[in-house]
VMD Tcl script that draws the C-alpha trace (Angstrom):
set ca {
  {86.26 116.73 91.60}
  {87.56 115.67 88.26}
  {90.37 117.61 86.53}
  {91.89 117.15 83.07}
  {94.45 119.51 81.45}
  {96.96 119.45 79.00}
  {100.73 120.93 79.42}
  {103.60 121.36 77.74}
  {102.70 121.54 74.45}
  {104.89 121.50 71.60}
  {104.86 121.37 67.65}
  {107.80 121.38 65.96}
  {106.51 121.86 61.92}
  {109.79 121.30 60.44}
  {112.55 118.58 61.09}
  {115.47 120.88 61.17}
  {116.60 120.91 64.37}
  {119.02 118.44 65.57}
  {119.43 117.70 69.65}
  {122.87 116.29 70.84}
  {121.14 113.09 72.16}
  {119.24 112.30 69.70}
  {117.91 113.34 65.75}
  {114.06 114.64 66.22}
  {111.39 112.81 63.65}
  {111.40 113.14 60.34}
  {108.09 114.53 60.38}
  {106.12 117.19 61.69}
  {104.57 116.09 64.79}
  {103.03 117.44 68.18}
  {104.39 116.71 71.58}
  {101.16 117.05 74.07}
  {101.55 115.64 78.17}
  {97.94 115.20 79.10}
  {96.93 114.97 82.65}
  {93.69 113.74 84.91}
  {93.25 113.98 87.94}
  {90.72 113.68 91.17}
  {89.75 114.26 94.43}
  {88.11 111.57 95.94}
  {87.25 110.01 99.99}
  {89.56 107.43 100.98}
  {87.63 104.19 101.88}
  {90.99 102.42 103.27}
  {94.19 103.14 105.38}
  {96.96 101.07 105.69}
  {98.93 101.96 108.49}
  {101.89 100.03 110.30}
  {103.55 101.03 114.31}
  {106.38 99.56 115.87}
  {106.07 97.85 119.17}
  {109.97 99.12 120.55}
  {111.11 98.40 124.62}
  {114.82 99.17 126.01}
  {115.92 97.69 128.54}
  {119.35 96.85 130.35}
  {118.23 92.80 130.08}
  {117.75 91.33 126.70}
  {114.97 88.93 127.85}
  {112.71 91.79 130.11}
  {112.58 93.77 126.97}
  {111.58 91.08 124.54}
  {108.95 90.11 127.21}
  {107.70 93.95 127.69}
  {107.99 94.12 123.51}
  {105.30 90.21 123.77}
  {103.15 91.80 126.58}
  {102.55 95.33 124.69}
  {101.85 93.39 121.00}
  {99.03 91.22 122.80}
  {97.34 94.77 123.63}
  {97.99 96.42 120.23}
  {96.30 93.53 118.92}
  {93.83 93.54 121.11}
  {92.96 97.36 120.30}
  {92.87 96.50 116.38}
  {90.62 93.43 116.85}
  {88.14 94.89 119.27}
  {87.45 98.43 116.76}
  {86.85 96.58 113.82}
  {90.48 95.20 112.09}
  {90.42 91.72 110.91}
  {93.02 89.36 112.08}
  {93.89 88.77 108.08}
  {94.73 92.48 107.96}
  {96.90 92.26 110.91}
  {100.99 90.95 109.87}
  {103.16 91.11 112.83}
  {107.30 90.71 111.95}
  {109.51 88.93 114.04}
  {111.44 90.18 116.57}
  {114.18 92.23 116.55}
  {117.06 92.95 118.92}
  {120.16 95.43 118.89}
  {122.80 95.95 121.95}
  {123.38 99.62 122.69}
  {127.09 99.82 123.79}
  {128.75 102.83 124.65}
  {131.41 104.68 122.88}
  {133.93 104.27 125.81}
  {136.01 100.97 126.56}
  {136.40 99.12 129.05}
  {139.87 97.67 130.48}
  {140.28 95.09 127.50}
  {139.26 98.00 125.06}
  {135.87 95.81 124.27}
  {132.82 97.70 123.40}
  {130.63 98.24 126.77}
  {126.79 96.84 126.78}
  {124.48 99.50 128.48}
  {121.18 97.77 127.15}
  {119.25 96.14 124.57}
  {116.84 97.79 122.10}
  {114.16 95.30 120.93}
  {111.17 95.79 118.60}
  {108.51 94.10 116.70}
  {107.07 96.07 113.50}
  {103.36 95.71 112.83}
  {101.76 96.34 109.43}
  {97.92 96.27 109.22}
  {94.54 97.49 107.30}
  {91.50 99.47 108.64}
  {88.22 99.00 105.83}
  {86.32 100.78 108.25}
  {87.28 104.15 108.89}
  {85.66 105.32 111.70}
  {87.67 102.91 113.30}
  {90.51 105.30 112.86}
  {90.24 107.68 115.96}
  {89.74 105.16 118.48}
  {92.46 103.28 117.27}
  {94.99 106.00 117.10}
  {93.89 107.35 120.17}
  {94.54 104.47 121.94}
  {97.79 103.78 120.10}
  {99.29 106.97 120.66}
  {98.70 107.05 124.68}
  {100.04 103.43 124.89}
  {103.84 103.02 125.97}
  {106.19 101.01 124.04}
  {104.59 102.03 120.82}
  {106.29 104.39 118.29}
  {106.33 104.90 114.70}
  {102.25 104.97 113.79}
  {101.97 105.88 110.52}
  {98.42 105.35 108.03}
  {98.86 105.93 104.60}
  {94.68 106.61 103.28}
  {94.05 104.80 99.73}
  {91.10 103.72 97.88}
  {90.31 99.76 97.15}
  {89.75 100.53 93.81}
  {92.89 102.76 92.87}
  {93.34 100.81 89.77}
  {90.53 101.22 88.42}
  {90.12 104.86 89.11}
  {93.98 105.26 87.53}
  {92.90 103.36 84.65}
  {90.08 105.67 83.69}
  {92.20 108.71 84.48}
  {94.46 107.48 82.01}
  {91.67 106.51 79.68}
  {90.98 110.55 80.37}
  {94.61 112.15 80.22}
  {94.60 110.48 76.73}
  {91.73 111.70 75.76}
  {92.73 115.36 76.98}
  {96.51 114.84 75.04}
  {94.49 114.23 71.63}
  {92.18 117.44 71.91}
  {94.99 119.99 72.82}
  {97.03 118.30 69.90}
  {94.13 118.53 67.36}
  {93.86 122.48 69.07}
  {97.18 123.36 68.23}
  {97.36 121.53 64.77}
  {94.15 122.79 63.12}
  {95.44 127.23 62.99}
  {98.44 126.29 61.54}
  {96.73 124.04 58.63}
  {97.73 120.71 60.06}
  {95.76 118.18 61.23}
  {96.92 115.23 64.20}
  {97.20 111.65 62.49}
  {98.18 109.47 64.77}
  {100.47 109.10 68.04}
  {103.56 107.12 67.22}
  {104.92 107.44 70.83}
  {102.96 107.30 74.22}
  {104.95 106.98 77.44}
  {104.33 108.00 81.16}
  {108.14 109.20 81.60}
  {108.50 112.58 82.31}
  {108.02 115.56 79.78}
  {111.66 116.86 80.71}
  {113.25 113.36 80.54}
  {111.38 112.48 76.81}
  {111.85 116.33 75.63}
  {115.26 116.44 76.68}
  {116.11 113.47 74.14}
  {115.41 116.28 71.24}
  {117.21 118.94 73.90}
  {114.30 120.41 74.10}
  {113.38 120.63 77.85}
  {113.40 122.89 80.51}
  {114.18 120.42 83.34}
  {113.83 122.81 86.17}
  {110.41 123.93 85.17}
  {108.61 121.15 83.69}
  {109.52 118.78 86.60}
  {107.96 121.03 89.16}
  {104.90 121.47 87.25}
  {104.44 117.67 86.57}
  {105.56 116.29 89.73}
  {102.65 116.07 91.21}
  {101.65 113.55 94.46}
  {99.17 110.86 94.20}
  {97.76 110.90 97.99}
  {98.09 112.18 101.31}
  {98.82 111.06 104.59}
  {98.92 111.57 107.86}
  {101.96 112.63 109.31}
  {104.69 111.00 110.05}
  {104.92 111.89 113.52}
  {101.51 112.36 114.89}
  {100.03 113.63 117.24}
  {96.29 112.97 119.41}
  {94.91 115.88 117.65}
  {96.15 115.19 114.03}
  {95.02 112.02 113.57}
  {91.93 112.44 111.22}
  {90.53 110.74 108.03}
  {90.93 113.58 105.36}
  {88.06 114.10 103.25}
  {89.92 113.34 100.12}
  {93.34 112.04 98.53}
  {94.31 113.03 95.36}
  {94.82 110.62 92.60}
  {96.64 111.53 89.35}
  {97.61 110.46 85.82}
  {99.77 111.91 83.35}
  {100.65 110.63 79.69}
  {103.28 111.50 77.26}
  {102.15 111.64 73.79}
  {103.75 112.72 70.66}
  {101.63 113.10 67.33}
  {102.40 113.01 63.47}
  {100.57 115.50 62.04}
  {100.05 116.55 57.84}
}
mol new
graphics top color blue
foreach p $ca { graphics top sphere $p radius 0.5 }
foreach p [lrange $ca 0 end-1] q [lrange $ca 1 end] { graphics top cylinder $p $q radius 0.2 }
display resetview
């Protein structure tokens, strides 16, 4: 569902105001943030795990880290993940000491923690649950998180733009035409914040306008899972929001 609004308006008619940043135009002029935005089904996920094994010996937990990748990989290939949309890092390894010392007041070694981080891309979605589900009962893997996105983002951003525009110049030409005025032209468009642009005239109201335009652009899944959370929403939200200030005679 499409959505387009305009907020924050303000028209300033006469140049008499000074902020301490800055000197407002010479002009009057109309200070409009459009906004777009849509709910929409994700058609990708890009998700990453890491493959993690402790272990008192350096070399049995690099070996257990090697023998649990082969079946993550396994799982992705066999439900529908291409091995180009698979990137595997190299290995990493850390030495957990403990805080005591021994005789020579050297650190002690109780163990080494070794990983390998995996990044990779599902296109088909209802590989999702399988691959999750398998994921999540597997040992030695930690971390799986799937961030749901849509191929064509840019394009979809562009035309919200295109829209939030669009939206900016109506509510301008609303607010101009009862007081006699009518919009000319924009001589500033910018995607910083209302508060942050306002606040050059001292004009904003920081803690207000940044809650109403901070807005997310998708959802997730959590960041700890679980079995039962694991689910393709039904939409992510995608948003665009323009700053646009107007001369106006």
């Amino acid at each position: 569902m499409l959505r387009i609004a305009a907020l924050g308006i303000l028209v300033i008619l006469v140049a008499s105001v000074r902020a301490a940043a800055a000197e407002l135009p010479d002009h009057p002029f109309v200070f409009v943030v459009g906004k777009a935005d849509i709910d929409t089904p994700p058609d990708v996920a890009r998700c990453s795990l890491t493959v993690r094994a402790r272990e008192p010996d350096a070399g049995k937990a690099a070996s257990t880290v090697e023998d649990r990748l082969k079946v993550v990989l396994k799982t992705l290939t066999s439900n529908k993940v291409a091995p180009a949309d698979i990137e595997s890092f190299r290995i990493e390894k850390e030495a957990m000491t403990d805080e005591r010392y021994d005789g020579l007041k050297r650190p002690v070694i109780l163990g080494y923690d070794v990983w390998r981080k995996v990044r990779f891309t599902v296109r088909q979605l209802d590989s999702i649950a399988p691959i999750e589900g398998a994921l999540v009962r597997s040992p030695n893997v930690t971390n799986i998180d799937c961030q749901f996105d849509r191929i064509d983002r840019t394009k979809i951003e562009a035309d919200l733009q295109t829209k939030a525009l669009l939206s900016a110049r109506q509510d301008a030409e609303k607010m101009a035409t009862p007081l006699g005025r009518r919009v000319v032209a924009a001589v500033a468009v910018s995607k910083v914040q209302f508060d942050s642009i306002a606040g050059l005239f001292g004009l904003s109201d920081p803690d207000v306008m940044s809650a109403k335009l901070d807005r997310m652009f998708k959802r997730s899944v959590s960041d700890e899972p679980r079995g039962d959370d694991l689910l393709v929403p039904a939409t992510i939200h995608l948003s665009a929001s323009v700053n646009v200030l107007f001369k106006m005679e």
